[in-house]
ZAMARGU-4260 file (C-alpha; in steps of 0.2 Angstrom, whole numbers, plus 5000, padded with zeros to 4 digits):
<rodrens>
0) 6283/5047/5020 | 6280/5066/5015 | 6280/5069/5033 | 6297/5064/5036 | 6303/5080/5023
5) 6298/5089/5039 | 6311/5086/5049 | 6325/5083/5035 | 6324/5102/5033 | 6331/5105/5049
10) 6341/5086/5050 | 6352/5090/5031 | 6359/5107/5033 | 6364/5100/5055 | 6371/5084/5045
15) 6381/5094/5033 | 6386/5107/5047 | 6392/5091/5059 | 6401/5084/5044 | 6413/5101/5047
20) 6421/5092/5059 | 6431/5085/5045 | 6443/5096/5041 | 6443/5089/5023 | 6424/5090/5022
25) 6424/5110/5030 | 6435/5114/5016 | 6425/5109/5003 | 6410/5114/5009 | 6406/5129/5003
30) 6404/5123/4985 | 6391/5111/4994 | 6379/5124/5003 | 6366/5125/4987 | 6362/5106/4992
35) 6358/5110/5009 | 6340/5119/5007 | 6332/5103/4996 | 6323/5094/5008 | 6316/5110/5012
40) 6309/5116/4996 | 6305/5097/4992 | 6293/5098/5008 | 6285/5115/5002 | 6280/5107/4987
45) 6275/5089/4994 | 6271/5091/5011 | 6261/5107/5013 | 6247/5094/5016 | 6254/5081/5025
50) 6249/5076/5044 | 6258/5083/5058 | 6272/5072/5063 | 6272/5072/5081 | 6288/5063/5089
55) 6280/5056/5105 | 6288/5057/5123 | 6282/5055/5139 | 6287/5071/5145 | 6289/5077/5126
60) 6280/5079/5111 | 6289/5086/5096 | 6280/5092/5082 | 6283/5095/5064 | 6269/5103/5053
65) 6268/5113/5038 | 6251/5122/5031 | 6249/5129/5015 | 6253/5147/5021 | 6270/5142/5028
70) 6274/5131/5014 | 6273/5148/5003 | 6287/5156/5015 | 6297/5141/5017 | 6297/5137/4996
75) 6303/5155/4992 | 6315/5154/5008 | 6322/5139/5002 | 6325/5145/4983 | 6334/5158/4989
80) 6344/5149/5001 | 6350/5137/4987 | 6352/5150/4975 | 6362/5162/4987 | 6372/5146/4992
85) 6378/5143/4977 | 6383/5164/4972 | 6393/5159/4988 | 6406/5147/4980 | 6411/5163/4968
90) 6407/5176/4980 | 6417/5171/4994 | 6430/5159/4984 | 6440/5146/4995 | 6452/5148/5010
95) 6447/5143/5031 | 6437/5162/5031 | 6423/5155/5019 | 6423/5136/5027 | 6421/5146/5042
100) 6406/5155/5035 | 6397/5141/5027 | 6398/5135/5046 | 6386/5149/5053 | 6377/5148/5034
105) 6373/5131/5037 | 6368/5133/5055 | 6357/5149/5051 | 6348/5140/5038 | 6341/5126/5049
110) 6335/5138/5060 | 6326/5149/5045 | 6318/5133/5037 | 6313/5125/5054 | 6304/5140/5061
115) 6291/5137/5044 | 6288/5116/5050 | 6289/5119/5068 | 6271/5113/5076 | 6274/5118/5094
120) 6280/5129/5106 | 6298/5123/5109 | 6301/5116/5091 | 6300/5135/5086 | 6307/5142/5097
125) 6321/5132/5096 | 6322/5136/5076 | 6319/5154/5082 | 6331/5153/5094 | 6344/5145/5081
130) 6343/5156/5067 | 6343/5175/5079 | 6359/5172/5086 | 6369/5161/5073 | 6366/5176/5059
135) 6378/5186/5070 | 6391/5176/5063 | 6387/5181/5046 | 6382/5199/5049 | 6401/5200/5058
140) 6409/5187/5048 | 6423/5199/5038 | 6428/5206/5054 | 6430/5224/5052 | 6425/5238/5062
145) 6409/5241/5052 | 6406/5221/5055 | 6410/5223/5073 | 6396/5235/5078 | 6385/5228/5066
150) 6388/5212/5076 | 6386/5219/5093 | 6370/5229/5088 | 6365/5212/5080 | 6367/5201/5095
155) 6362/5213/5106 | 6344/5214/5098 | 6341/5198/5094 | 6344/5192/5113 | 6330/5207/5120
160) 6318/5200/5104 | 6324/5182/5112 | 6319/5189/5129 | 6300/5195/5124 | 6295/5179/5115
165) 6303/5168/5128 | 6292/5176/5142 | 6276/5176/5128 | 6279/5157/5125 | 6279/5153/5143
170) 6262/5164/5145 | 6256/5154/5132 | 6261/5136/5141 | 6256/5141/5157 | 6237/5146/5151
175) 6236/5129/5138 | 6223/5118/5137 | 6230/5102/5147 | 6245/5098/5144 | 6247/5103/5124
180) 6260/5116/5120 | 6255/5112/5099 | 6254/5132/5091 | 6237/5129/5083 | 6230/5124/5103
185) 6238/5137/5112 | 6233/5149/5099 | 6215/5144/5100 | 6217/5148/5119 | 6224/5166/5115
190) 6209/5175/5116 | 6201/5167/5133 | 6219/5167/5139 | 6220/5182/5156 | 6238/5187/5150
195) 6231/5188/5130 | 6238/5207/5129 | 6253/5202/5137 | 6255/5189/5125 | 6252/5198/5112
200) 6261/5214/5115 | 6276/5203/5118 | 6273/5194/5100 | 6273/5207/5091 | 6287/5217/5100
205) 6298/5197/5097 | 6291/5196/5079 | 6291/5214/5075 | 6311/5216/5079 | 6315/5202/5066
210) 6305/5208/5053 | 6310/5225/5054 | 6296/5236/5063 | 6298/5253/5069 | 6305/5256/5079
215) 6314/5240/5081 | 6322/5240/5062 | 6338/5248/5066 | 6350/5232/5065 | 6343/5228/5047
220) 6354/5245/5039 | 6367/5242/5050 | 6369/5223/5048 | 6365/5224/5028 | 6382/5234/5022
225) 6393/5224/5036 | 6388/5207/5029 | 6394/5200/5014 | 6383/5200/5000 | 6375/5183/5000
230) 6373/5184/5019 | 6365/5202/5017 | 6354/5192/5004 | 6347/5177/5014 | 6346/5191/5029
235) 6334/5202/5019 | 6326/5189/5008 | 6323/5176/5020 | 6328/5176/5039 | 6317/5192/5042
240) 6301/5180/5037 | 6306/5172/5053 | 6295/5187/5062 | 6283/5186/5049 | 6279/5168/5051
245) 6277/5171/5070 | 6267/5185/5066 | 6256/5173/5057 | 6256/5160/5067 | 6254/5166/5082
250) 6242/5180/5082 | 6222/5173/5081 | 6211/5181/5069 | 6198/5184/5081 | 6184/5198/5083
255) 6189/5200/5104 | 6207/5208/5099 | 6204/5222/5088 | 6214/5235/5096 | 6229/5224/5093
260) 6225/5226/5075 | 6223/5241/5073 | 6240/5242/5084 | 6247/5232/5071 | 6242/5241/5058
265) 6246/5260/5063 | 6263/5252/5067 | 6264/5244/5047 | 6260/5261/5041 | 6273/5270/5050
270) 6287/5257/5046 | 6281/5259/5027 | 6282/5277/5027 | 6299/5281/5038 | 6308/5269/5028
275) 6307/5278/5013 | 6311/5293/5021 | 6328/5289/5027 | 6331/5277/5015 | 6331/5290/5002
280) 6345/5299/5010 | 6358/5284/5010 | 6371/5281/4997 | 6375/5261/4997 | 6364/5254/4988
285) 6362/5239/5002 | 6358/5252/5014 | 6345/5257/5003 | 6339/5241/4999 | 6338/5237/5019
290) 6325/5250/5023 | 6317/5246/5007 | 6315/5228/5014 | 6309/5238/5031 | 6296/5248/5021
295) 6292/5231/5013 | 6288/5220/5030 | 6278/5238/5036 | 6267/5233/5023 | 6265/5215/5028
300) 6260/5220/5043 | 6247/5232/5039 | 6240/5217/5031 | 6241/5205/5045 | 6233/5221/5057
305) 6219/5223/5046 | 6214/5204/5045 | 6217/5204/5065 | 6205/5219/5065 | 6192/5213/5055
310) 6195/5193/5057 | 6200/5193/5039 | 6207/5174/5037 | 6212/5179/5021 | 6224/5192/5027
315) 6236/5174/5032 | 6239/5169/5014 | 6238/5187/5005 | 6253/5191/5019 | 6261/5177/5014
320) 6262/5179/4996 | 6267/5197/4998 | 6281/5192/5009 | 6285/5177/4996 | 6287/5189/4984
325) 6299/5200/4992 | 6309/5185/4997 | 6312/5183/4978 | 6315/5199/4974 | 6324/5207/4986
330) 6338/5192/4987 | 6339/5194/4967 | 6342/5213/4970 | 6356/5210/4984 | 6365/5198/4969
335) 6364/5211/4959 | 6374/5222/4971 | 6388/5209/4971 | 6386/5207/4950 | 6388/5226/4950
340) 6404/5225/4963 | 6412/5214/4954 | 6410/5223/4935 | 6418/5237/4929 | 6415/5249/4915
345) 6398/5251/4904 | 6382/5242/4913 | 6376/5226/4901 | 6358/5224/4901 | 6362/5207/4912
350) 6363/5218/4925 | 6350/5233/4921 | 6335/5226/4913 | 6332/5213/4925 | 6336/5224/4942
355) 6326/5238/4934 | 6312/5228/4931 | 6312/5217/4948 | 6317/5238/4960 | 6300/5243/4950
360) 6291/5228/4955 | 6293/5230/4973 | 6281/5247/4968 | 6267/5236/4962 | 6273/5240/4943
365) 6258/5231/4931 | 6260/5215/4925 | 6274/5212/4938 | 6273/5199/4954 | 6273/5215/4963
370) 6255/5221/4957 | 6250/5201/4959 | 6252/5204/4977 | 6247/5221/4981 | 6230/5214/4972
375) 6229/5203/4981 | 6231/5211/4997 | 6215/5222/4994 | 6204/5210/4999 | 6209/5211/5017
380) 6215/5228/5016 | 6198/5235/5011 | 6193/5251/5001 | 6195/5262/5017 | 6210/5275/5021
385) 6222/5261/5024 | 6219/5254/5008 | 6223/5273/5002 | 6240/5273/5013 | 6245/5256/5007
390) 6244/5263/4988 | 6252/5281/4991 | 6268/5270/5002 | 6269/5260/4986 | 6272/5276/4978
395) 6287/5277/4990 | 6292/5262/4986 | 6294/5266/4968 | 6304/5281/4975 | 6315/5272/4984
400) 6317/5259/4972 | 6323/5270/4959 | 6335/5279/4970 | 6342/5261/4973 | 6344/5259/4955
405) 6356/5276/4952 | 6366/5270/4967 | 6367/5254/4958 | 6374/5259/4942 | 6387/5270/4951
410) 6393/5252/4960 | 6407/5245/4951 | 6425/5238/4951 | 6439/5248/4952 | 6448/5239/4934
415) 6436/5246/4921 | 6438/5227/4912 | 6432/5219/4929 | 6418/5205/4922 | 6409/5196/4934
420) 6410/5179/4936 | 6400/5166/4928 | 6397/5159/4948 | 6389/5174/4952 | 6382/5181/4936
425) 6372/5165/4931 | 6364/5164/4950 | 6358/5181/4949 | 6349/5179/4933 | 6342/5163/4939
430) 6335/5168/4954 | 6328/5187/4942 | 6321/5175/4933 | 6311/5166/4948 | 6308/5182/4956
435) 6298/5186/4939 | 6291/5171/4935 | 6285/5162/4950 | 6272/5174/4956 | 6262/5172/4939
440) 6262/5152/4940 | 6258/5155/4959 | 6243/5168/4963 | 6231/5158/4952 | 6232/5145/4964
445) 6236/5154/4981 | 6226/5170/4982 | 6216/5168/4967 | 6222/5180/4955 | 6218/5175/4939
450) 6229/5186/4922 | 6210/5192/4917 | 6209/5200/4934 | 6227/5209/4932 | 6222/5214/4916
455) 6208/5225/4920 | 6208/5243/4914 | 6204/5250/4931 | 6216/5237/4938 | 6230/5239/4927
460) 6227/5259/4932 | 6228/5257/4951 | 6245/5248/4949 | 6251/5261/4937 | 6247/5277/4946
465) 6260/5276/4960 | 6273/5269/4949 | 6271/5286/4940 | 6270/5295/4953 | 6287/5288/4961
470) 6294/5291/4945 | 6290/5307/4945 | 6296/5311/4965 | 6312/5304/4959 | 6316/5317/4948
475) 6313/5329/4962 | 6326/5318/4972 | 6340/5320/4960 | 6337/5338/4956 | 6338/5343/4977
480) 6342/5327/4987 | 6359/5334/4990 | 6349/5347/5003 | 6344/5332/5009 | 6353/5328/5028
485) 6362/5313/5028 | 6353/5302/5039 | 6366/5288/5047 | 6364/5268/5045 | 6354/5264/5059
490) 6344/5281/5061 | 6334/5283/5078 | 6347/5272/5085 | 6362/5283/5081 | 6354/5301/5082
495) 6348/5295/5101 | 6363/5295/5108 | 6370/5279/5107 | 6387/5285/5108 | 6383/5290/5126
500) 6391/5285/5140 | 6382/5273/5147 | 6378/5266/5130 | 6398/5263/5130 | 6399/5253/5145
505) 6386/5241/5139 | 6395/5241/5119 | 6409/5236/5130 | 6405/5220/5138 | 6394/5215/5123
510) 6410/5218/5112 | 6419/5207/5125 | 6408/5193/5123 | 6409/5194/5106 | 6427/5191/5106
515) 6425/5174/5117 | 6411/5171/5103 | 6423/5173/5088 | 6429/5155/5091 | 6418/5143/5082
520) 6416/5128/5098 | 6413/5143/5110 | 6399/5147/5100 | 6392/5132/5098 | 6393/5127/5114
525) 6383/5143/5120 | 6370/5140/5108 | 6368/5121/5116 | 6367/5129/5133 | 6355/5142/5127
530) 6344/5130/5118 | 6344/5118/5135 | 6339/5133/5146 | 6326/5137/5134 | 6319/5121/5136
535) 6320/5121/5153 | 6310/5139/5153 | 6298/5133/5143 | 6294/5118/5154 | 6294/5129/5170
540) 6281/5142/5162 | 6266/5133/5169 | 6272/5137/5188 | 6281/5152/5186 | 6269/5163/5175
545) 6251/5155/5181 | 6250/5170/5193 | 6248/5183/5179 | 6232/5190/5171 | 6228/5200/5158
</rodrens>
């Protein structure tokens, strides 16, 4: 019966989004999305050990399954999901613009739960699939300039990342053992498979673009200050652990791919390390907490490469529980942004005690989930130079973290006796609350961090170091970061030239079909085609890709 929560976390929020059809129903439901996520978080916490549910077809086999690693991911994704749903009620208030949103929320969300149950190759990509492109109508939803390009960048990325896994999932079908297209078969074949660095290269270029890897990222700060806030906090928080759950799934710890780790790993690092640079030259604070959410998933990854280098199976769980983490935090911190948007005059420690706490947690600041998980990580991470680099980038984190914070407190409403609503004020202390809570009733269990352990001298002294020392780099940042140069949103993209010519044209047709896309049947209906060709790829891997060796 557990098993049946599998697919009710795609089936509900599809049910709710067909229900739109009423026009009765899609103007109510906005005040209904936190009930879409339930079945989801009910199957995190019931299910992470049930049997695969395999819907049995001749020519099909459908397959829903969730381990305990996923059902991490998918119970923080869901929180935050229900929690962001309802801070949308308030947030976007009522009219046909925010029934028009919860259509895309709703449609997003099945995509960004299914892709955590999905036990084969079609099921996830087709949850993939869903949740890529139907974000771009909440990355463009408010229709402005800003909103436009964000969308065109958005769209435009998500269908190359499309691309790469699409021809990856078909290596992987044309190479499987018999006739099985299950992830944990075709995974097992990876390594003897003759298009394994193909495969791979393709993965992590698929995976890597969602979860914001160098030098892929550039959508994140573009798309972050475009959306409105409770998109920007589900595209943070949880979509971008749509890459990571590939990454996880998808790549095989085994000894024969090495140099993939170590890939993997040098490309962590650099995401880690060039976030904070240019993040701590922007001024909106949701810039700054994009490529602090890039920094964040660089350091997944260095996790995941190391585990992949060494064959390290606890690297899975220990990247999971990192990424959980962030989940929690980094939506909490996007509510903040909307809390402080919406207030005027002084700051209330509703708003400053818990951000400042939950910005310095993303450091590794002692007793926080944030040290839980960066202790977690060391076991994988070893006692080497990378371990060194992971704990000087948390030092950057702290940085960046508290450069978020000052732009935080100059966020504010223009009337100075603004108050924030009780809608969105009492989700965001809610979901604080988890953000702090939830990783101290967790690691125990999941990665086996114990409070004794976290409270070791030596241990409490290795979290605390490069909290000081970010503290202290910070002081230098408001003494001379107005020498600083004033990187752009988007960074690489921007300063390469986008504006060039032949970057034009191509902005041009995307913009156009964009347009055709505004209309809500349009886009549904492109997404059923894109889903059926999909399929169809998939299906014809087998003969089409058998030719091609590693």
């Amino acid at each position: 019966m557990n098993s049946l929560l599998l697919i009710a976390a795609w089936a509900v929020p599809l049910a709710m989004l067909a229900a739109c059809l009423s026009p009765r129903v899609r103007a109510r439901m906005p005040a209904l999305l936190g009930l879409a996520p339930l079945p989801g978080l009910a199957a995190a916490l019931l299910a992470h050990d049930a049997k695969p549910l395999v819907l049995d077809d001749s020519r099909l086999n459908l397959t829903f399954s969730l381990d305990p690693v996923a059902a991490v991911l998918l119970g923080a994704a869901s929180l935050l999901w229900m929690i962001a749903g309802i801070y949308t009620r308030s947030y976007m208030g009522k009219g046909p613009n925010a029934a028009r949103f919860a259509q895309w929320w709703l449609l997003t969300l099945c995509g960004s739960l299914g892709v955590f149950v999905a036990g084969d190759l079609l099921t996830f990509y087709i949850a993939f699939a869903i949740v890529s492109l139907a974000a771009w109508g909440l990355v463009a939803h408010d229709d402005t300039p800003s909103a436009r390009k964000a969308g065109v960048l958005y769209i435009g990325l998500a269908v190359f990342g499309e691309v790469c896994l699409l021809l990856a999932f078909a290596l992987l079908a044309a190479y499987a053992p018999g006739s099985s297209i299950a992830i944990q078969d075709v995974v097992a074949a990876l390594p003897e498979n003759p298009a394994r660095h193909y495969i791979i290269g393709l993965l992590i270029t698929g995976f890597g673009l969602k979860a914001g890897l160098l030098p892929l990222h550039v959508w994140l700060p573009i798309a972050h200050p475009a959306a409105p806030m409770p998109a920007s906090a589900v595209l943070s928080g949880a979509i971008i652990k749509a890459g990571v759950i590939g990454l996880i799934l998808f790549l095989p710890l085994d000894p024969g791919l090495t140099g993939w780790g170590t890939a993997l790993t040098v490309i962590g690092l650099l995401t880690a390390f060039y976030a904070v640079l240019v993040g701590i030259t922007q001024q909106n604070p949701k810039t700054v907490l994009a490529y602090s959410s890039v920094s964040q998933m660089g350091g997944v990854a260095t996790v995941l490469g190391m585990g992949l280098e060494t064959g390290n199976a606890s690297a899975t769980m220990a990247a999971a529980f990192l990424a959980a983490h962030h989940v929690l935090v980094k939506g909490a911190l996007f509510l903040s942004v909307g809390v402080a948007a919406h207030s005027g005059g002084r700051r209330d420690w509703t708003l400053v005690l818990p951000a400042g706490l939950l910005a310095l947690a993303l450091g590794g600041l002692p007793l926080t989930g944030g040290a839980l998980a960066k202790l977690a990580a060391k076991t994988p991470l070893g006692d080497g130079l990378v371990a060194t680099l992971v704990t000087v980038a948390a030092a950057g984190s702290t940085l960046l973290m508290l450069h978020f914070l000052f732009r935080l407190a100059d966020t504010r409403a223009e009337s100075p006796a603004a108050r924030a609503k009780a809608g969105l004020l009492v989700p965001w202390l809610l979901m604080a609350f988890l953000a702090v809570a939830l990783p101290w009733a967790l690691a125990p269990t999941l990665v086996g961090v114990t409070v004794a352990q976290s409270l070791a001298p030596k241990v409490l002294w290795a979290a605390a170091w490069p909290v000081l020392l970010g503290s202290v780099l910070v002081l230098a940042l408001r003494r001379f970061g107005a020498a600083l140069p004033r990187v752009p949103e988007g960074d690489i993209l921007v300063l390469g030239g986008i504006t060039a010519r032949a970057g034009r044209v191509i902005a041009n047709v995307i913009e156009r079909v964009e347009r055709r896309l505004c209309d809500w049947p349009t886009a549904g209906v492109s997404l059923l085609v894109l889903t059926l060709l999909i399929g169809a790829a998939l299906f014809a891997g087998p003969t089409l890709f058998r030719g091609v060796q590693g």
